[in-house]
C-alpha positions as CSV (number, residue, x, y, z in Angstrom):
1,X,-3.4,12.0,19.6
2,X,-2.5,14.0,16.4
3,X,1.5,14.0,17.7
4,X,0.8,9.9,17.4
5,X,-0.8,9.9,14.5
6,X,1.6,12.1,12.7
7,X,4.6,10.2,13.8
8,X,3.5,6.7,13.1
9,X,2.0,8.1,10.1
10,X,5.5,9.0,8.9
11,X,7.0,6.5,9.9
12,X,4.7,3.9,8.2
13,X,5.4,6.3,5.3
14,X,9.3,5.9,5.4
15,X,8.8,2.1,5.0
16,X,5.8,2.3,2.5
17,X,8.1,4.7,0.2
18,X,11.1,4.2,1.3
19,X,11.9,0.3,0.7
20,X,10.7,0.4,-2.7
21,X,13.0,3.5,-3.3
22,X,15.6,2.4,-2.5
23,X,15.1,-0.8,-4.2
24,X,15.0,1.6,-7.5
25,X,18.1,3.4,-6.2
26,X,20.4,0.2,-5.3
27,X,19.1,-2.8,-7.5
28,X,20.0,-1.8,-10.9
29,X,18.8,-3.9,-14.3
30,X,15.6,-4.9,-15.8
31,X,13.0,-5.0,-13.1
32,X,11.3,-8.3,-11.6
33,X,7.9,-7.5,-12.1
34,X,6.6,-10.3,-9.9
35,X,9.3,-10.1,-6.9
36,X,8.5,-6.2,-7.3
37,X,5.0,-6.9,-6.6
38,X,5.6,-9.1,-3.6
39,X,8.1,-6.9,-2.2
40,X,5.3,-4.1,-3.0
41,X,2.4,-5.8,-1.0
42,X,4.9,-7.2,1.9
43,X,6.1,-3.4,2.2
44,X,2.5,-2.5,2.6
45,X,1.8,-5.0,5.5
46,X,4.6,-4.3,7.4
47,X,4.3,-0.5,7.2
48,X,1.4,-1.1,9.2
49,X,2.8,-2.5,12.0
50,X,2.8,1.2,12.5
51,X,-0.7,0.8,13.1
52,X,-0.6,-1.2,15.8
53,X,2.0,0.1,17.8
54,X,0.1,3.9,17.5
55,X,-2.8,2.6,18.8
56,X,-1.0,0.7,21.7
57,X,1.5,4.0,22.4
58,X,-2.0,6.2,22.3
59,X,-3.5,3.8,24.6
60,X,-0.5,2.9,27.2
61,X,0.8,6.6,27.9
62,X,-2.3,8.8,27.2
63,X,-4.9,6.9,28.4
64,X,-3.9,5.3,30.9
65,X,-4.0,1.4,29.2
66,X,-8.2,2.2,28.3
67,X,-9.0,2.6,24.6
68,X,-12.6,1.6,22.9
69,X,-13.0,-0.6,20.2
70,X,-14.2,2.8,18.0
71,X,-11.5,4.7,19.1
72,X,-8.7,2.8,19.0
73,X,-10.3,1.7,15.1
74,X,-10.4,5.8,14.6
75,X,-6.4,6.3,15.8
76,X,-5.8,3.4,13.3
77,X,-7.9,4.7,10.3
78,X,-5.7,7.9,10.7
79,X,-2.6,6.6,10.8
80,X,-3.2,4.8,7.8
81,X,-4.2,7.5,5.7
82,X,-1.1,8.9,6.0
83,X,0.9,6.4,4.2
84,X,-1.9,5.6,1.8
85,X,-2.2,9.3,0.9
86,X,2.0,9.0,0.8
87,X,2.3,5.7,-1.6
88,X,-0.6,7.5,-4.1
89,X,1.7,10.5,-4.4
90,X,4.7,7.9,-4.9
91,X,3.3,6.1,-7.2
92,X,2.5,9.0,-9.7
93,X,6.1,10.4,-9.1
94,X,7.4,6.8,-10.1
95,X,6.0,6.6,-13.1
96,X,6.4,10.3,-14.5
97,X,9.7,10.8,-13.5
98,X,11.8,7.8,-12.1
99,X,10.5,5.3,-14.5
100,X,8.2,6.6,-17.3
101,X,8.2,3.5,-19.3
102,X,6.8,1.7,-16.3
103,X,3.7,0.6,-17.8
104,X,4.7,0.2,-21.6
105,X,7.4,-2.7,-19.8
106,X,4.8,-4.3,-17.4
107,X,2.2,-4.5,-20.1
108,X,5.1,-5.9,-22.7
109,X,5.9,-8.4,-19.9
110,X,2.4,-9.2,-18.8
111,X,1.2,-9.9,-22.2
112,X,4.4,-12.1,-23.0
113,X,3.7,-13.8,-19.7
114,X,0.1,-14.8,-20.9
115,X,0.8,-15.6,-24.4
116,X,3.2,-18.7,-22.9
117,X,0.5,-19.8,-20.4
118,X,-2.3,-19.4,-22.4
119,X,-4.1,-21.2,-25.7
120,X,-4.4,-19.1,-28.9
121,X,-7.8,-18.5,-28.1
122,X,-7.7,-17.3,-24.7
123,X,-4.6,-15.4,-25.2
124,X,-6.9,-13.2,-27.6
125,X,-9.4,-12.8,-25.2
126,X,-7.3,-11.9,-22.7
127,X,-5.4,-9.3,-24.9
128,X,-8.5,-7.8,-26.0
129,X,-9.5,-7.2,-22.3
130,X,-6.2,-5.9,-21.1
131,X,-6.2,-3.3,-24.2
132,X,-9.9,-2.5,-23.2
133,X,-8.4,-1.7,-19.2
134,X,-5.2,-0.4,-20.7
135,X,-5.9,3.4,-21.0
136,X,-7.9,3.5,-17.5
137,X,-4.6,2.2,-15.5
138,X,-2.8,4.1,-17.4
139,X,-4.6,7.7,-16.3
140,X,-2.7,9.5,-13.2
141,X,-6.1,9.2,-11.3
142,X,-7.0,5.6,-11.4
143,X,-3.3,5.1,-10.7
144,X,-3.1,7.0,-7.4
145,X,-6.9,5.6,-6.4
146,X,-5.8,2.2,-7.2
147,X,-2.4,2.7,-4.8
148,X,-4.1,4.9,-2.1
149,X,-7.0,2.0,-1.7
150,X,-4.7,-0.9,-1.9
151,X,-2.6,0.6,0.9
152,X,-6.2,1.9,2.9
153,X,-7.8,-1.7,2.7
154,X,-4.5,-2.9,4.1
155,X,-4.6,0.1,6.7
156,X,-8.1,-0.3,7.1
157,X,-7.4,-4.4,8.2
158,X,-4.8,-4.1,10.2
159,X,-6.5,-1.1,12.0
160,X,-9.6,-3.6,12.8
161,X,-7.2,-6.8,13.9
162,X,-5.7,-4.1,16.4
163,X,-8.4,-2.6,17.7
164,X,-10.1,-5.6,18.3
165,X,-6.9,-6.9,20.2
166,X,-5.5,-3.6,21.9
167,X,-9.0,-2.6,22.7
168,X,-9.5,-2.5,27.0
169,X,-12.3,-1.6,29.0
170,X,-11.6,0.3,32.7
171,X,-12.1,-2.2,35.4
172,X,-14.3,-1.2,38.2
């Protein structure tokens, strides 16, 4: 089991880190903060397929086809961690080294993005609640909490949707 979990865990990892890497490396320019953050959360799903397939590998050639509910949720849950752990790591990397104006240019482009969609009035509400979060997202440990969990939930979903599908009792 920890062969499967390690491989699928890496290989979950390669697509979690990698795409967006490689994004940074090939797509010069200004950045696309909104088709980043699709590509971002699509990149996240699909890692996962990694998930499934783990569980369905551990299930298939080690157990021969029988795996619980609680243990194929378990294989799952490990899996996961790996890329969530991974993407955290990433994430703080990004933004010290590969692109350490990251936030200074999403918060410029966030805040320009609200003052054209929003009245006078609720522009300075909003403004005054974004400076207020500002520092907190900003701190190295909310940022890799706030990527590892993102990724987990995700993890943590697809791990339930599989188990509850590849799950398969031993016939009598």
């Amino acid at each position: 089991m920890k062969n499967i979990v390690l491989k699928h865990g890496l290989y979950a990892t390669s697509v979690v880190v990698g795409i967006p890497f490689l994004l940074w490396v090939f797509v010069p320019g200004e950045p696309n903060y909104d088709l980043g953050e699709v590509i971002g959360y699509a990149t996240m799903i699909l890692c996962m397929a990694f998930v499934f397939l783990g569980i369905r590998e551990h299930r298939d050639h080690h157990l021969q086809g029988v795996i619980s509910f609680w243990q194929a949720l378990k294989l799952g849950m490990s899996i996961a961690l790996i890329p969530s752990l991974a993407f955290g790591i990433y994430d703080l990397l990004y933004v010290a080294y590969l692109d350490p104006d990251f936030y200074d240019n999403y918060y410029s482009q966030y805040i320009a993005d609200l003052k054209n969609s929003l009245t006078a009035d609720d522009f300075e509400k909003a403004l005054a609640e974004i400076e207020a979060q500002e520092e907190i997202f900003t701190n190295p440990v909310m940022q890799f909490l706030v990527m590892f969990l993102t990724v987990f939930l995700i993890g943590f979903v697809v791990s339930l949707l599989s188990s509850l599908v590849l799950k398969r009792s031993a016939t009598a």
